[in-house]
N, C-alpha and C positions, 0 to 999 in steps of 0.2 A: 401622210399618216396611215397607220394599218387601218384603221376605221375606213377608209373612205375605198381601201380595197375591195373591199364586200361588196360578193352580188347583189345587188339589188333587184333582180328582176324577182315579180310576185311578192305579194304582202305576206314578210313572216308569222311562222303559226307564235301562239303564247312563248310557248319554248325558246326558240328562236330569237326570240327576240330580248328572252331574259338572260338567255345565253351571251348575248352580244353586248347588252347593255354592262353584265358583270363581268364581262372582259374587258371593255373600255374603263369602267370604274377601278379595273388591278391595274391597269397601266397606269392610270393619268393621277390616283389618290393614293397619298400615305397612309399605310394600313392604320393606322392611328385612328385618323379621321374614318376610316370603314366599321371601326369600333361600333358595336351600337351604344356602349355606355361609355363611350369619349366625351369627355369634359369640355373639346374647343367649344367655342361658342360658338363659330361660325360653321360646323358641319352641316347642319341641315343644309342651309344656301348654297354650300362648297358642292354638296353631293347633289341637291334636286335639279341645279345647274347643268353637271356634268350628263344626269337623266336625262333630261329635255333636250341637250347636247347629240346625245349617243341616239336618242328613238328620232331624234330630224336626220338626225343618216339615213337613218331608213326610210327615212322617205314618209313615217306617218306623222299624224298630229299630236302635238306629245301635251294633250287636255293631264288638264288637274288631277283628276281621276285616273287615267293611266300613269301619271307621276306619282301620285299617290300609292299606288298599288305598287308599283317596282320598288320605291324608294323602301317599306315594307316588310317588302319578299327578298330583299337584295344586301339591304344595309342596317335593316330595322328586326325588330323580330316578329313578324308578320303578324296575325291578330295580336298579339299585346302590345304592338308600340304604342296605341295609341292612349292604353292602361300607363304605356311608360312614361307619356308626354304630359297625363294628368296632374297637377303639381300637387293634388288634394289627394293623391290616392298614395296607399304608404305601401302597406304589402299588395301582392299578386301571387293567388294560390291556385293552380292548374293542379284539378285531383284527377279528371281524365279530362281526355281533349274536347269536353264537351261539357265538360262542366266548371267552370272559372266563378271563384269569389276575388273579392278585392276587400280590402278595408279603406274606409273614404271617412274621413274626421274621427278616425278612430272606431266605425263600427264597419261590421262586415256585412256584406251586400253580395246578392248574387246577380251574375252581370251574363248578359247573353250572348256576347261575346265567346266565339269556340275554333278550336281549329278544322281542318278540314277533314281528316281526318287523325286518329292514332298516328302515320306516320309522318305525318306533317310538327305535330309535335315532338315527336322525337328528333327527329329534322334539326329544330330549333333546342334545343339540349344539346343536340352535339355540338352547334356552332357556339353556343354562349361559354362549352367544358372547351372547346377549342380555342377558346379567347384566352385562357390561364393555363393555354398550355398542357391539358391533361387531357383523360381520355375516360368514357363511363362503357363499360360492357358488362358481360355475363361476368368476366374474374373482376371487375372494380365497378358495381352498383352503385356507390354510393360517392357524389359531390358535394363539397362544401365549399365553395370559394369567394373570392371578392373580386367584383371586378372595378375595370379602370375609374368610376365616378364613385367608389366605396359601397356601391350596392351587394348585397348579399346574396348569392344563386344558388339554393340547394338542390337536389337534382338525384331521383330514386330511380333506378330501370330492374327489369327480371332479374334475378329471381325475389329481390326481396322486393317488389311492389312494383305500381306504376306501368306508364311512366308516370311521375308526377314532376311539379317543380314548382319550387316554392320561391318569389326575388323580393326580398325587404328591401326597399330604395332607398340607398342613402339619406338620413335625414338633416337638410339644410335650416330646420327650422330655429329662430333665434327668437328667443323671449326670455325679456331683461325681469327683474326678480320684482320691481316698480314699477310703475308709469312714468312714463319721462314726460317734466313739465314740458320741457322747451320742443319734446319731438311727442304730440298727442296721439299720431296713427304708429307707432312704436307698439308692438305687441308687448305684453308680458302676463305671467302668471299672475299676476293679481286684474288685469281688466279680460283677461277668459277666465277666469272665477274657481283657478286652481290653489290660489291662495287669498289670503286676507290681507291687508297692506301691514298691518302689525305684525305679522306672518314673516311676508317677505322685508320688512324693517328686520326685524330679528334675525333672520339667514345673512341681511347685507354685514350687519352688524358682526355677526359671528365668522363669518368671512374675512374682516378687518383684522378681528382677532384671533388670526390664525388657531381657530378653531379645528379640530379633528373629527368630520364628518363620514359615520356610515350611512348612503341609502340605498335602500332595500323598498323592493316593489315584484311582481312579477312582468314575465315577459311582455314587451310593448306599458310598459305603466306609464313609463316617461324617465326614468331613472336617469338616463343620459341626457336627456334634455337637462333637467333641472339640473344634472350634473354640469352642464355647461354655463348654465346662468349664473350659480355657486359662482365658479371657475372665475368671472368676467366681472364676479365685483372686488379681485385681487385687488391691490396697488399696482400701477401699469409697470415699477419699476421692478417689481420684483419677476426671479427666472421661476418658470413652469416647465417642469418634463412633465409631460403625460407618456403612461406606460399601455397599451390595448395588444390585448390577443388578437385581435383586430382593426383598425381605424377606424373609428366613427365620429371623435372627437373634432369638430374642426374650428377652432380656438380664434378670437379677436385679439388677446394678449398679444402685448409687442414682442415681449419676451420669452417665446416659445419653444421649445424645442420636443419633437414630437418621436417615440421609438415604438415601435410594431414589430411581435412576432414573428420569429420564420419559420413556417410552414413546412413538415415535408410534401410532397410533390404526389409521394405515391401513397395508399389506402393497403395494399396487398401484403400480405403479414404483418401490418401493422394497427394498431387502434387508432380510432380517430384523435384520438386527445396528441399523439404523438407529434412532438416541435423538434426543430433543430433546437431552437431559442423561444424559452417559452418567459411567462411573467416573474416566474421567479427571478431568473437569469438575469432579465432588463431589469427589475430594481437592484439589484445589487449592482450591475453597472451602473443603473444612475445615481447611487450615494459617491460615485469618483468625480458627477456632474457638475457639483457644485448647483445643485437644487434649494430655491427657496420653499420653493412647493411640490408635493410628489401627487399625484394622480393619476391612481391608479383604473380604467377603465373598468370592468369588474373582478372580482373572485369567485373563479369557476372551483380551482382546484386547491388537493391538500396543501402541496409543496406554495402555492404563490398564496395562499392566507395566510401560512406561517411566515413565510419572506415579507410579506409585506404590513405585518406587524413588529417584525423585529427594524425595519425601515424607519415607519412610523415612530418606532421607541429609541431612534437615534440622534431624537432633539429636530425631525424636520415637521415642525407643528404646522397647522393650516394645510394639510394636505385630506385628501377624499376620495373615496370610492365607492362601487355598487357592489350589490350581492342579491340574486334570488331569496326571496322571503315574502312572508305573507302579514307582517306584522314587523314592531320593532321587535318585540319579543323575540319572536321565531330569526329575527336577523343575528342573534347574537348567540341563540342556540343553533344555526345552519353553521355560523365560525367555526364555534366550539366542536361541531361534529368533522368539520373539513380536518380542523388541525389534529385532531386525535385519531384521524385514520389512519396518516405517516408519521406520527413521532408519540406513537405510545407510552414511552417514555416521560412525559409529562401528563402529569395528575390531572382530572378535571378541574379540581384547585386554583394547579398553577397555571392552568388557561385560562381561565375565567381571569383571574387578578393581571394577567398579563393584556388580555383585551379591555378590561377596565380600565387597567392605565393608562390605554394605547386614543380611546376616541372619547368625543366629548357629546358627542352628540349622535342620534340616530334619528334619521328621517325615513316615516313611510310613506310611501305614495300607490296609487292605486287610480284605475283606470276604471269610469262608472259604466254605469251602461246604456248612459247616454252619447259615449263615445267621449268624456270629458275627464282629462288627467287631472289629479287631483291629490294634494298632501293631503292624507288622513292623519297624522299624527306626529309632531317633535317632540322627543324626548332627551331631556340629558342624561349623560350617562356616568356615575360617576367611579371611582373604585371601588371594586368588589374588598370584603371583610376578608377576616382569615378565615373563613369556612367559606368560599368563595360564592357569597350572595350578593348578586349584584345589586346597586341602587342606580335604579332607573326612574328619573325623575320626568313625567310629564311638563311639559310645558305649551304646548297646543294640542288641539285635537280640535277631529269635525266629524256632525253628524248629518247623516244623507236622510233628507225627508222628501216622501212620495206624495204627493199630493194632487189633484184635481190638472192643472195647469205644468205641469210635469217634475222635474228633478228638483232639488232645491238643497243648497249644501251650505250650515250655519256650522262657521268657524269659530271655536272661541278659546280662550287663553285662560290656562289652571290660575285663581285669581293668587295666590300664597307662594306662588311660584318665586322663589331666588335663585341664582345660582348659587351653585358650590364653590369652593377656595379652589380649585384649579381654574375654574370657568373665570371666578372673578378676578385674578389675578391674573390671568391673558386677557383679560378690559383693561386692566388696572396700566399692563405693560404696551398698550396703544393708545394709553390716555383717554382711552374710555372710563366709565363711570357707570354703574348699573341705577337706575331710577325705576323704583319698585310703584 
């Protein structure tokens, strides 16, 4: 083997030895597994092995701590793997290489954690824009991409700032909308105190009844999360396309079928929003899918809020998605503003009554500042009049009180509350029954 070629005479310096160590690791490892956001499960083992392997060539002791440090510097991404390996920690925000916050259960914390220096950091930017295949310089400053585990890595260099870089990690978290008798250590938004059990009865319920959910929250709220819990109180027989400008979504449904954005490649003469295939594109391919349910990841832009209400208004009920928002309110005038930026041509009238028709319900949710996701507020939604004023009917809501012994959030349910004649006749048509 070429390893065992090497001189060995005299103890290699650091260099030397990192050198040697990630020449053995390109021969012997599928770049896959060199990944730092590779999915195998068994990389760590596959690689600290081949480490320990490669430094007893040479002849030294290849202690925890020197496996530690290479495995890092080599195949890791050196101060933050170990931010990476945290399972509690979500984002990692390097604003210089000397300054690192993290967010841990949802609040943000500054960690002592730093690199060695500015170009050590950049170092580690090139190799993570290197993993997707791209490149960051003076002509292309700016990264946005996803990498292999669905984590998110953005990435600024001169002239317009930084270096910084920002990695949201893929979030695996799963919380069922109840408590499951039969499985008690089962997380779900009603025992972390995101909702009410009458709360999450009502969402499972509306679920059933292929209900048309918008929820709106801001960034990090939980939007997706609870989008996913929605999701998983489907009927198992029914098909799900989910649609994301992204991947984040990652589904229990038996019946899934999952379609993702294509991305251009390059930044240079172009805007960031620019796709081969963006959201609009994929719903309209997926009504040839034969969709029971369409879910939509969020609504960034004009073209995929107008697509994917003209989707929703083609009879495929029980389907859901997100939109930036600060309220429900505000979620239905952010729509009305997407869609009237590209097609002018329609009245604020006929938007309002077209979105009225289109969902049944609007959830807000909101992130406290105890670090706890949280629905503030359901409301149904019903058809706008012919002066197009909405009727936005409450039906939950919760108030955050600050007290002595800290946060405390009392959910409670509009008591007058009925549904409307579209809401009750999708009960009526799954054999549900509303009991006021």
């Amino acid at each position: 083997m070429l390893a065992e070629n090497v001189s060995t005479t005299g103890a290699p310096t650091p260099d030397e030895l990192r050198h040697f160590v990630r020449a053995q690791l390109a021969l012997q490892i599928d770049p896959d597994i060199l990944d730092p956001f590779s999915i195998n499960p068994q990389r760590e083992t596959i690689l600290r092995d081949r480490i320990r392997e490669a430094v007893t060539l040479r002849h030294l002791a290849a202690t925890p701590v020197l496996v530690d440090e290479l495995f890092d510097q080599l195949v890791g991404l050196g101060p933050l793997q170990p931010l990476m390996a945290d399972p509690d920690i979500t984002d990692i925000l390097v604003n210089r290489f000397d300054e690192i916050y993290i967010e841990r259960q949802g609040r943000l914390e500054f960690t002592h954690t730093t690199f060695r220096d500015e170009a050590q950091l950049e170092q580690t930017i090139q190799k993570i824009v290197a993993l997707v295949g791209r490149e960051i310089n003076i002509d292309k400053p700016l990264v946005d991409a996803r990498m292999a585990d669905g984590s998110r890595a953005n990435a600024v260099f001169a002239p317009v700032g930084g270096p910084t870089l920002c990695i949201r990690k893929f979030n695996r978290v799963r919380l069922a909308l109840l408590p499951d008798e039969h499985e008690v250590n089962q997380p779900s938004w009603v025992s972390r105190g995101g909702l009410s059990a009458q709360m999450g009865a009502f969402l499972e319920a509306m679920a059933v009844a292929r209900a048309n959910i918008l929820i709106a929250g801001a960034t990090g709220s939980g939007k997706s999360t609870l989008l996913r819990s929605i999701v998983s109180a489907f009927p198992d027989e029914e098909r799900v396309i989910t649609i994301e400008d992204t991947a984040e979504l990652e589904l229990d449904n038996p019946h899934w079928v999952k379609l993702e954005c294509v991305h251009s490649r390059e930044l240079a003469g172009k805007t960031a929003q620019d796709r081969r295939l963006d959201v609009a594109d994929l719903v309209q391919n997926a009504l040839r899918m034969r969709p029971d349910r369409l879910i939509i990841g969020e609504i960034r832009h004009s073209k995929e809020a107008y697509y994917v209400l003209e989707a929703l208004n083609t009879g495929h009920d029980g389907s859901a998605t997100t939109i930036h928002a600060s309220s429900c309110v505000d979620a239905l005038a952010r729509l009305e503003l997407l869609i009237s930026r590209d097609f002018a041509q329609l009245s604020p009238v006929e938007i309002r009554r077209y979105i009225g028709h289109v969902f049944d319900l609007v959830i807000f949710i909101s992130r406290l500042r105890d670090g706890r996701r949280c629905v503030q507020e359901i409301a149904e939604l019903r058809e706008a009049d012919e002066s197009g004023r909405y009727e936005l009917c409450p039906v939950f809501k919760s108030d955050v009180l600050v007290a002595h012994g800290g946060m405390r959030v009392e959910f409670t349910s509009v008591a007058d509350y009925r549904p409307g004649p579209r809401l009750l006749r999708k009960l009526e048509l799954q054999g549900m029954r509303w009991i006021s």
